[in-house]
C-alpha positions in Angstrom: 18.6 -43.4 13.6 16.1 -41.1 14.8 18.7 -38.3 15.9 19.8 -38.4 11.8 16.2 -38.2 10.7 16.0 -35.3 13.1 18.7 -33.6 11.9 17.2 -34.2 8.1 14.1 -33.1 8.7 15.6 -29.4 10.8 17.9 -29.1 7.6 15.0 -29.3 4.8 12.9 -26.9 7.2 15.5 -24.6 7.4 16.2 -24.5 3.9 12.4 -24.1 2.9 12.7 -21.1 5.5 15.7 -19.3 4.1 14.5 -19.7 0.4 10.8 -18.3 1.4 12.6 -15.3 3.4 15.0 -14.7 0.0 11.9 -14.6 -2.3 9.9 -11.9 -0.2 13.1 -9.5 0.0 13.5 -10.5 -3.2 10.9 -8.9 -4.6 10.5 -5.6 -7.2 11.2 -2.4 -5.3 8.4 -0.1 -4.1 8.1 3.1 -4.6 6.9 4.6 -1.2 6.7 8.1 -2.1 7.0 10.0 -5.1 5.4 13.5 -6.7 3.2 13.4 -9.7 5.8 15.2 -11.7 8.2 12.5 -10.9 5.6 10.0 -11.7 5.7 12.0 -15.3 8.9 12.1 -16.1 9.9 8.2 -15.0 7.0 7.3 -17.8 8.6 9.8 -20.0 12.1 8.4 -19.6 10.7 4.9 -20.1 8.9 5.6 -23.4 5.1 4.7 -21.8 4.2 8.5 -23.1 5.5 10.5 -26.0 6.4 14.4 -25.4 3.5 15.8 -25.7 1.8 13.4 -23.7 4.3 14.8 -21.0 3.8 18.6 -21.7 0.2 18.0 -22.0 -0.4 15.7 -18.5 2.5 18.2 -16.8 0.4 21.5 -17.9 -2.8 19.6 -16.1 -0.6 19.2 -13.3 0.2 22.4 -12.5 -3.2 23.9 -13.1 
């Protein structure tokens, strides 16, 4: 009886520690590097700034 409950108890743990270790790779993806300019044009491509937004912020940029 005691082996079983064992056996029960190392299952739900390990389950518990598969779905915590999922969840953390899970996660959104980070962007570890990444130029200003690139920065620009992803916001630009996503519609968070309109053109001129982009040729304005670009032309600070490269002063």
């Amino acid at each position: 009886m005691l082996l079983w409950i064992g056996v029960i108890v190392a299952a739900i743990w390990w389950i518990t520690q598969a779905a915590s270790s999922q969840r953390n790779q899970s996660g959104p993806p980070t962007r570890a590097s990444g130029t200003l300019r690139e920065v620009l044009d992803e916001r630009l491509a996503r519609g968070e700034i309109t053109l001129e937004q982009h040729r304005e912020l670009r032309k600070a940029l490269e002063q």
